[in-house]
Each structure stands twice: as structure tokens, then as C-alpha cells.
C-alpha positions as CSV (number, residue, x, y, z in Angstrom):
1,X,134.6,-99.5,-33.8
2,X,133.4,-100.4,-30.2
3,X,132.9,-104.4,-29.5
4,X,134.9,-104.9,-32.7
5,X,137.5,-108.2,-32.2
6,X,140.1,-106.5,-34.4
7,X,142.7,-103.9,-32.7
8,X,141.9,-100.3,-32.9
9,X,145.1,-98.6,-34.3
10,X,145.7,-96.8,-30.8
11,X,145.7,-100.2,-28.9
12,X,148.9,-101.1,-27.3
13,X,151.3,-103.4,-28.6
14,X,150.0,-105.9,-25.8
15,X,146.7,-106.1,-27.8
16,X,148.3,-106.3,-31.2
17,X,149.8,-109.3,-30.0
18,X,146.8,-110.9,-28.1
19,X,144.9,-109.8,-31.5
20,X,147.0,-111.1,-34.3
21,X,145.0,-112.3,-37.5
22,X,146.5,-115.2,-39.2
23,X,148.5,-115.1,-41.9
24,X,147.5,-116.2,-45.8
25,X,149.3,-119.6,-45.3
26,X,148.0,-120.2,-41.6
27,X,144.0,-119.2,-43.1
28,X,145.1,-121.9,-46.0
29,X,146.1,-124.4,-43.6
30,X,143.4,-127.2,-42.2
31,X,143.0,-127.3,-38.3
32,X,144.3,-130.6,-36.7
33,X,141.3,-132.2,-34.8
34,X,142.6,-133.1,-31.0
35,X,143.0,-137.0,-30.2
36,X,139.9,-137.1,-28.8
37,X,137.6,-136.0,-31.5
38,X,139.7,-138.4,-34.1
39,X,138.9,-141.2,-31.6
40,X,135.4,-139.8,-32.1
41,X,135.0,-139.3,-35.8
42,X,136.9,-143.0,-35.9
43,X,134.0,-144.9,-33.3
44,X,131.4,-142.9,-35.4
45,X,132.6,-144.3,-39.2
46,X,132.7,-147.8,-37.0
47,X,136.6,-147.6,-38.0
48,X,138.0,-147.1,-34.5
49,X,136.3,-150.6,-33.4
50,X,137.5,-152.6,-36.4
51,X,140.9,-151.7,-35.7
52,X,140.6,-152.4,-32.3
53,X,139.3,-155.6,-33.3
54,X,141.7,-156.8,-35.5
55,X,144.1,-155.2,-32.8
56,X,143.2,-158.0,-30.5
57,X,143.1,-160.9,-32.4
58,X,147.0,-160.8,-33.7
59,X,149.2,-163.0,-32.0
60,X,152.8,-163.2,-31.6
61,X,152.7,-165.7,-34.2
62,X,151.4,-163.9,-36.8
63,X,153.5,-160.8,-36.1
64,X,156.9,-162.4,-36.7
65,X,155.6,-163.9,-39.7
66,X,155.5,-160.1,-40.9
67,X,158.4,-159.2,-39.2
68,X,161.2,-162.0,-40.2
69,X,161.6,-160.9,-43.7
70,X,162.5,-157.9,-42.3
71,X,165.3,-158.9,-40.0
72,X,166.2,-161.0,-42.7
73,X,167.0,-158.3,-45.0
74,X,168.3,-155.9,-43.0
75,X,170.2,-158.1,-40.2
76,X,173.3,-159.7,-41.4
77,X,172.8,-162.2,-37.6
78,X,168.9,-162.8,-39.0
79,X,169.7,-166.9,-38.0
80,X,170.2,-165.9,-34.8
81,X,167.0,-164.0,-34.6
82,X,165.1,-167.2,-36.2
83,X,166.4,-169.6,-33.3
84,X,165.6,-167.3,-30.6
85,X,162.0,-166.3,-32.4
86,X,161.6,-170.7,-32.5
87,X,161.2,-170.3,-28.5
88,X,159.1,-167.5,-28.2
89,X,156.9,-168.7,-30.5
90,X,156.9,-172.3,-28.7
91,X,156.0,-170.9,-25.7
92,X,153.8,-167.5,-26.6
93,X,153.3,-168.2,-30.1
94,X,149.2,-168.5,-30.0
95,X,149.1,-165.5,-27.3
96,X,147.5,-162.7,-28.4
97,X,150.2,-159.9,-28.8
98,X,147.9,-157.1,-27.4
99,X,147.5,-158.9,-24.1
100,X,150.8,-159.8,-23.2
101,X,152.2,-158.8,-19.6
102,X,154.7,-158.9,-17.6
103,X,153.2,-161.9,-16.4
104,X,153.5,-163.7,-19.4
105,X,156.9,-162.4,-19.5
106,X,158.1,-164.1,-16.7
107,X,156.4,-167.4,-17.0
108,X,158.5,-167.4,-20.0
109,X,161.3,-166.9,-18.6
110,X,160.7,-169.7,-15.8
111,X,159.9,-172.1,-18.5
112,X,163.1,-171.5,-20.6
113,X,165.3,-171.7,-17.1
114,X,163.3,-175.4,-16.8
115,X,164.8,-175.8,-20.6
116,X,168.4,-177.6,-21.6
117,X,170.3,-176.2,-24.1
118,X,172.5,-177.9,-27.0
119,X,175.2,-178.1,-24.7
120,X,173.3,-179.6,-21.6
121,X,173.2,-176.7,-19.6
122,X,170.1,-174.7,-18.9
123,X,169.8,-170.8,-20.9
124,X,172.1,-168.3,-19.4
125,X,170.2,-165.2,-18.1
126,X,171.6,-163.1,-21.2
127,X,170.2,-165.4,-23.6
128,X,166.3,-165.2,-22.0
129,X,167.2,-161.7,-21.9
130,X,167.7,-161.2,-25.9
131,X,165.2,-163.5,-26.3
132,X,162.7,-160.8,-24.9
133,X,164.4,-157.8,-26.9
134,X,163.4,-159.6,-29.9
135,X,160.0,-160.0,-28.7
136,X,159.9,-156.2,-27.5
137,X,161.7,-155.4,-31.0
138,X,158.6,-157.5,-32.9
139,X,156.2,-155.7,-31.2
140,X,157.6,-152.3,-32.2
141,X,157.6,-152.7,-35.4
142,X,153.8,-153.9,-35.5
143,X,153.0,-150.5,-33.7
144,X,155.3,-148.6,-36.4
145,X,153.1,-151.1,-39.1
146,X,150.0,-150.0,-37.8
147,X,148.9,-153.9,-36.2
148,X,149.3,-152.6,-32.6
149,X,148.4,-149.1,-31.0
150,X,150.8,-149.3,-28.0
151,X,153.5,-151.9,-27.3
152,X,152.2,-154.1,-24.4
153,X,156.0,-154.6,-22.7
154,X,157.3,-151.7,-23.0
155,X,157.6,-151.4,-19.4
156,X,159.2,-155.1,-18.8
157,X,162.6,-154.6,-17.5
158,X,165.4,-157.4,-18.7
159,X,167.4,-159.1,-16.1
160,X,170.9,-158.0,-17.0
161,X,172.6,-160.6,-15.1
162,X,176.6,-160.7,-15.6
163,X,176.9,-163.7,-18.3
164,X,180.8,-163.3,-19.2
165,X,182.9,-166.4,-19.8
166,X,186.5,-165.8,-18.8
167,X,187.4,-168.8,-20.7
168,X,191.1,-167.9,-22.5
169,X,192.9,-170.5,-24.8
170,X,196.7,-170.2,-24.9
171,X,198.8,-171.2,-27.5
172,X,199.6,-174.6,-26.3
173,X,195.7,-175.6,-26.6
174,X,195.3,-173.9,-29.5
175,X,198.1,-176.4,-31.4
176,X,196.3,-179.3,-29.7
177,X,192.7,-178.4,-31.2
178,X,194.3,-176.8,-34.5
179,X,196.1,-180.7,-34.9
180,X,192.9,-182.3,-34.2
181,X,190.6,-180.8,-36.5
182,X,190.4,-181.5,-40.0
183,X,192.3,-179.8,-42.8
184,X,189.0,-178.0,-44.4
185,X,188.3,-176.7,-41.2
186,X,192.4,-175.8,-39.6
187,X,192.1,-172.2,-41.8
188,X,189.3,-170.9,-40.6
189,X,190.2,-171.7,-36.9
190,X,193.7,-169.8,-38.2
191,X,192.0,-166.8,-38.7
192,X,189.7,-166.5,-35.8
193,X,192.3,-167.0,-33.2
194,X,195.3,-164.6,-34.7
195,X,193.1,-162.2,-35.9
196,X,189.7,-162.5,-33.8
197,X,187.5,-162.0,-36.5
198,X,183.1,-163.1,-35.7
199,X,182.3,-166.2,-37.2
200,X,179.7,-164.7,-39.6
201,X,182.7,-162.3,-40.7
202,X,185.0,-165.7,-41.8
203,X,182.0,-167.7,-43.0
204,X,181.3,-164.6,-45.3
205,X,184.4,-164.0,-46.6
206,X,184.8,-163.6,-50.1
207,X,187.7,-163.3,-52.4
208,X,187.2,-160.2,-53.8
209,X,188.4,-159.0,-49.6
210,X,191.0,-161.1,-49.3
211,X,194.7,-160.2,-50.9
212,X,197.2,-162.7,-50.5
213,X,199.8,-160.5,-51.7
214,X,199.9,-158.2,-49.5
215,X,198.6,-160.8,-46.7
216,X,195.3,-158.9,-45.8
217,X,191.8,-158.5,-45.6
218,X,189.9,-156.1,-46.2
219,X,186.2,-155.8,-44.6
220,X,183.4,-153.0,-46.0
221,X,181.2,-151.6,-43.5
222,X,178.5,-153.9,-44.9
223,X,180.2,-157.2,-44.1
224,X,181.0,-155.9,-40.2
225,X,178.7,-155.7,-37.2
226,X,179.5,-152.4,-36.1
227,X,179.1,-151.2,-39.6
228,X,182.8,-150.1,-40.6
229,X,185.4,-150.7,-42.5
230,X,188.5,-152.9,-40.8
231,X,191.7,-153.9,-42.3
232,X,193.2,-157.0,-41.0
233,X,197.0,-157.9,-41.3
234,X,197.3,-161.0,-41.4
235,X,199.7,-163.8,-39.6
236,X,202.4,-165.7,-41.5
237,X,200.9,-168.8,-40.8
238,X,197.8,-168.0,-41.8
239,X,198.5,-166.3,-44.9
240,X,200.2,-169.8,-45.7
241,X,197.1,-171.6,-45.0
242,X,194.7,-169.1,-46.8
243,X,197.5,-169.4,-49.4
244,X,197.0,-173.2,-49.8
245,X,193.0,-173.0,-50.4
246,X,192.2,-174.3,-53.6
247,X,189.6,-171.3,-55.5
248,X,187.2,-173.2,-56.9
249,X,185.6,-171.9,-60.7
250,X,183.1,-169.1,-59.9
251,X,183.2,-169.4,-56.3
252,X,182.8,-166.1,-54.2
253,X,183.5,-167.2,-51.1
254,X,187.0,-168.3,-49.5
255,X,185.6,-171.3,-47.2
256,X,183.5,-173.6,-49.0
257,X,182.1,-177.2,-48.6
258,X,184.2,-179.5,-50.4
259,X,181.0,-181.9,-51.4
260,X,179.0,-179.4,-52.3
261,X,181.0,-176.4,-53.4
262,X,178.7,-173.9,-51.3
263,X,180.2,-171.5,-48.7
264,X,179.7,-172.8,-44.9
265,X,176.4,-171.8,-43.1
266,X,177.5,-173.7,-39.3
267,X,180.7,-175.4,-38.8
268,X,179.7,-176.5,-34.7
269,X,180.0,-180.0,-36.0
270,X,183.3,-179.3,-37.0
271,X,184.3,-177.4,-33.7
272,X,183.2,-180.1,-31.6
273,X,184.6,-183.1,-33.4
274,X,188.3,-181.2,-33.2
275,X,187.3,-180.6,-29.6
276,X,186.6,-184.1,-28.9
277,X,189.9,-185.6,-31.1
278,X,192.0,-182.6,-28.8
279,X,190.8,-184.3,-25.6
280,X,188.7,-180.5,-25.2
281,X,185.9,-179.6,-22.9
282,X,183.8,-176.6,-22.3
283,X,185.6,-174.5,-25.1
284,X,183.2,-172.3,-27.8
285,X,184.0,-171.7,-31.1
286,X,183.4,-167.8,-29.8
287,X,186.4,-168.1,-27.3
288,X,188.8,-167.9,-30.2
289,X,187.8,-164.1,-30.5
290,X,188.0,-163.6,-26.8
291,X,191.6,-165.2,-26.4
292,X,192.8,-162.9,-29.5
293,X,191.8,-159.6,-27.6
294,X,192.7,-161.1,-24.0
295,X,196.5,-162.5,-25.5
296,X,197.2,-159.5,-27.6
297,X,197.1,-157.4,-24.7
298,X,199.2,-159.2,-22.8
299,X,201.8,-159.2,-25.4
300,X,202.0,-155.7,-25.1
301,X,199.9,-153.8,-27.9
302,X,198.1,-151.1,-27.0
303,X,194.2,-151.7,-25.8
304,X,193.2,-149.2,-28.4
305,X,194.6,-150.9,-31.2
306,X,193.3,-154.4,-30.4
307,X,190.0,-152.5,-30.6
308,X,190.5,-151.5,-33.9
309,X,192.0,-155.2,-35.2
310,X,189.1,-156.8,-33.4
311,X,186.1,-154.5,-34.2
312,X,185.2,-153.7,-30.9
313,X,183.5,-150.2,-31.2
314,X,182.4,-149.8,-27.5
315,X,185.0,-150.1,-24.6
316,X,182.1,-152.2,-22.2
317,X,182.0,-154.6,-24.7
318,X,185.7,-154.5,-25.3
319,X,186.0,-155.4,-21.4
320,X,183.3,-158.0,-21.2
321,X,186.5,-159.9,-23.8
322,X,189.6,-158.8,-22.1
323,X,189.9,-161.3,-19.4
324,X,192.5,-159.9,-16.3
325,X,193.4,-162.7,-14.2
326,X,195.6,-162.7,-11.2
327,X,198.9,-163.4,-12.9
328,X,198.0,-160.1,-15.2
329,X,198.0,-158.1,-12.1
330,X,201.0,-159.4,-9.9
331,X,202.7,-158.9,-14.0
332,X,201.4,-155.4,-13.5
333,X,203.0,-154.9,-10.4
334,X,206.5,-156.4,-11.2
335,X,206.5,-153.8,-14.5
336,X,206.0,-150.5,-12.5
337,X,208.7,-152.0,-10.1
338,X,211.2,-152.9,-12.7
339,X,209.9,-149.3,-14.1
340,X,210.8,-147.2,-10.5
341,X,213.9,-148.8,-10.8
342,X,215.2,-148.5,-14.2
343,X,213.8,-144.8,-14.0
344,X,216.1,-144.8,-10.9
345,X,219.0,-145.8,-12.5
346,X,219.0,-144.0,-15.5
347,X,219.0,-140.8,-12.6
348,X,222.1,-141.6,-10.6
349,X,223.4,-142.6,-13.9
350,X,222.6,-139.7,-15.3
351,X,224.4,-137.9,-12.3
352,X,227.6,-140.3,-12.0
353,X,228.2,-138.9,-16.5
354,X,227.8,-135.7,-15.2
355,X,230.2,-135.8,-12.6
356,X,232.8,-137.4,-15.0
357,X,232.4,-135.3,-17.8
358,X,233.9,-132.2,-15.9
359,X,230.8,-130.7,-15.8
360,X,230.4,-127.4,-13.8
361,X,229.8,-128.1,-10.6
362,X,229.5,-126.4,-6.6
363,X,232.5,-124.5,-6.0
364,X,234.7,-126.5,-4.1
365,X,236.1,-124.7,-0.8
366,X,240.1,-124.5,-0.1
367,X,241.5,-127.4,1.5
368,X,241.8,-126.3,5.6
369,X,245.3,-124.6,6.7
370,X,245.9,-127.3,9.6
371,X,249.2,-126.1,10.1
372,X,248.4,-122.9,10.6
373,X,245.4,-123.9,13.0
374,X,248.2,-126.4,15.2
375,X,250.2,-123.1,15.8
376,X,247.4,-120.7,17.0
């Protein structure tokens, strides 16, 4: 039939194609209306303004209120989050969140830099920096709620300045601070510095992981940052201390208050006071877990497998802990020297047992006829 829109059954395959009738399912299916008619069916209901709206009257305040019970259920370091949410919100809590900007971004960040810390010092650039991730990570989950249409920083850059302390305690200041604090407090310090375990990993340790039999612990992927399970051998001294702990009736965790039977939430009070008793400056409770990983390498064990004791599951962050100083490179040096050489002497020795053992050798030539030579 001429002017029909349906292929004739002599048209070429080309048509067919071009001409193809949906299927049953497809006819069944409703068309998806393009953004810009559901922006117009929205501003014609009057819903597209009301969201707007309401859009632009949230503020930063508001939004963490709806996003801290998430991080605290989901985020084992949710305290963290709180602390660092108490400065954004001092600062940019009464902004609206659909009008930030990178300007407001880095006014922020001049007014924490103009801001002293609890230890005197003004924030380090990787502080202000996850201080904005929260706030990015806030904002993200109002879009995903439906608060926000776009998130206003996504564009904002973080500064990503170096902030690595290279601070490693030996053994001989370790004795000092671990004699200076008090005896509640000497375990835990035990098991942070031999075995490098987070403080939030030591604080929530529980009885059920520990077994002092066989002298380890045992941590699920639920009770680790980087979400797997670790098995932690422990040292002989601090098997003795853990060992020594009174368990208290129905207590879960290993390291409790002593007034009030409750497991410890912050112990800096306790770090700083052995600090100060041990004569101590500019150490962190964190440095423990850095001078693990730094001093088990350089007795010896193998990089990989101080990233499995210490939970390390990246090998930048692994780095950012092992400290290499000076004295680790001239040692460096003096091993493959002492190696060339002992791989030297196990050669010529090597040669010298051949030569003894009768081993075949060259054929050796006739000793000269001299006398026969004088006479010609």
C-alpha cells in the first residue's frame, strides 16, 4: 500500500530495520518524559518551586543534624566526625547549604589557620582538609536524601599539603613513659607500641577477642578500619600485663574505668600526664603505631608482613608510617657491602674446596725437558 508507514514485504532489509514496530513489552511500556518537560509538568503542579524553596532555605546546620545519626551508625570513628562537624558548624553553621562556594570554603579555612588547637599549635593543612570532606560528604548525602539538587562544592579542590610526623620512639623512651604512667593505663600503652594496634581498636577490645592462652587477639572485620579480619600475636610482656587485668562480673570490654566499671572512651589525660611524669614533649598517643611499623622494619621483618600485623591495607599509607632516616640508609649501604663480600667469599671459597677435593680439573701440561733444551 503506497504512503503506508509499515514495510512492504519487498523492501530491503535497510527498511525493515528503519521500520521496526515495537514489540508487546516495548508497546506496554510508559515513555520517559525528557528532563525538560518533568521540570515543566513539576513548575506547572507548583511542585518544582516548593522544592526549590525548601532547597534554599537548609543550612549546614540543619543537614548534619540529619546526617550524624548516620555516621554514627555506620562509622566506627563517628567522634571524630562530631569534633570536626563542631567547627564547621561554628563557622558555616547558619549558611545556607545551597549557596556555599568556594569562597566560603576558603574563608573557612583562613579562619581555622587563625585558630589554636588543643595542643597550642594552629590546624595542620590535613586537618582543614578533612574537615571539608566531611562537609563535601554532608552535602552528598542531602542530594542522595532529596534536600539538595546538586552539591554546591563539588568542584572545591582540598589542599593536600604533606602533614607527616616523622616522630619515632625507641625503646629507651618507651621504658621512660611506660614507668611514668599509671598502672590502669601501662597495658594499653603495651599493646599499642608491640603490636601497633588504632586506639579505637584497644579501647574496643573485648574479651570475647582476646585469648590469653594462646597469647592473641583476634579482630573481626567489624572491629577494624579497613574492614578485615587481623590476628595479632602478642609480646611476652604484654601477654603478662593483659594477663594481670582483673575481669570484672559482666564486663565486655578488656580496659575499663576502675571508678566506674565502663570501658574507656579518651585516655589523652592519661597520655599526657605519663608524658609530663617521663619528662616528654611533642609525643602523640598515635606515634606508638608509627614507631611499631618504623622499628619492626628495622629489625628485619619483611615490609609486607608488618602490613598485615599493623592493618595497613594500602602501601601510601603504609609509607606515610614507615619513617627512613639517614642512619636507615648508610645501614642499607653497609648490608649490600657486607652482602658483595660474603657473596664473594663464599665464591673463592667455593673454588679453594674444589681445588682440594681432587676435583677434575685443566689438564696439566708435562713439566719442560730443560736438559734436553741445554743440549740443543
Amino acid at each position: 500500500m503506497s504512503g503506508s508507514r509499515f514495510p512492504t514485504g519487498g523492501s530491503s532489509a535497510t527498511e525493515r530495520r528503519r521500520f521496526r514496530p515495537r514489540s508487546k513489552q516495548e508497546c506496554w511500556q510508559p515513555r520517559r518524559k525528557p528532563k525538560a518537560a518533568e521540570k515543566k509538568a513539576e513548575a506547572f503542579d507548583g511542585k518544582f518551586f516548593a522544592r526549590q524553596k525548601g532547597e534554599a532555605t537548609k543550612t549546614v546546620e540543619e543537614l548534619w543534624e540529619v546526617y550524624e545519626p548516620i555516621s554514627k551508625r555506620d562509622n566506627d570513628s563517628w567522634q571524630t566526625n562530631t569534633g570536626r562537624a563542631r567547627h564547621l558548624l561554628k563557622h558555616l553553621g547558619s549558611r545556607r547549604a545551597a549557596q556555599l562556594t568556594l569562597k566560603d570554603v576558603d574563608a573557612y579555612r583562613n579562619a581555622r589557620f587563625a585558630e589554636k588547637s588543643l595542643r597550642k599549635s594552629t590546624p595542620a593543612p590535613g586537618t582543614v582538609d578533612r574537615e571539608v570532606a566531611l562537609l563535601r560528604r554532608i552535602l552528598n548525602y542531602a542530594v542522595r536524601c532529596g534536600d539538595l539538587s546538586r552539591n554546591p562544592l563539588d568542584g572545591v579542590q582540598l589542599l593536600r599539603k604533606p602533614n607527616i610526623r616523622r616522630v619515632v620512639i625507641s625503646e629507651e623512651i618507651f621504658q621512660k613513659l611506660l614507668q611514668a604512667a599509671e598502672s590502669v593505663f601501662r597495658p594499653i600503652l603495651l599493646v599499642a607500641y608491640d603490636h601497633g594496634l588504632r586506639k579505637g581498636e584497644i579501647l574496643g577490645l573485648r574479651w570475647e577477642q582476646l585469648d590469653v592462652r594462646e597469647g592473641v587477639i583476634r579482630l573481626a572485620p567489624q572491629d577494624t578500619k579497613g574492614g578485615e579480619h587481623r590476628v595479632v600475636y602478642l609480646t611476652g610482656r604484654t601477654l603478662e600485663a593483659l594477663r594481670a587485668l582483673p575481669r570484672r562480673l559482666y564486663a565486655e570490654h578488656v580496659f575499663t574505668n576502675p571508678a566506674t566499671g565502663e570501658r574507656w572512651w579518651e585516655i589523652r589525660k592519661m597520655f599526657r600526664r605519663a608524658c609530663r611524669n617521663a619528662g616528654l614533649e611533642n609525643i602523640w598517643f598515635h606515634d606508638l603505631r608509627r614507631s611499631f611499623v618504623t622499628n619492626a622494619r628495622r629489625r628485619g621483618v619483611p615490609e609486607s608482613v608488618v602490613m598485615k600485623l599493623s592493618g595497613h591495607r594500602t602501601r601510601s599509607v603504609f609509607d606515610r608510617y614507615n619513617v627512613v632516616s639517614q642512619d636507615d640508609l648508610r645501614s642499607a649501604v653497609r648490608q649490600i657491602e657486607s652482602g658483595a663480600a660474603a657473596e664473594l667469599a663464599r665464591v673463592s671459597g667455593h673454588v679453594l674446596d674444589t681445588v682440594r677435593s681432587g676435583a677434575p680439573t685443566s689438564p696439566s701440561l708435562p713439566p719442560p725437558n730443560l736438559a734436553g733444551n741445554l743440549g740443543n
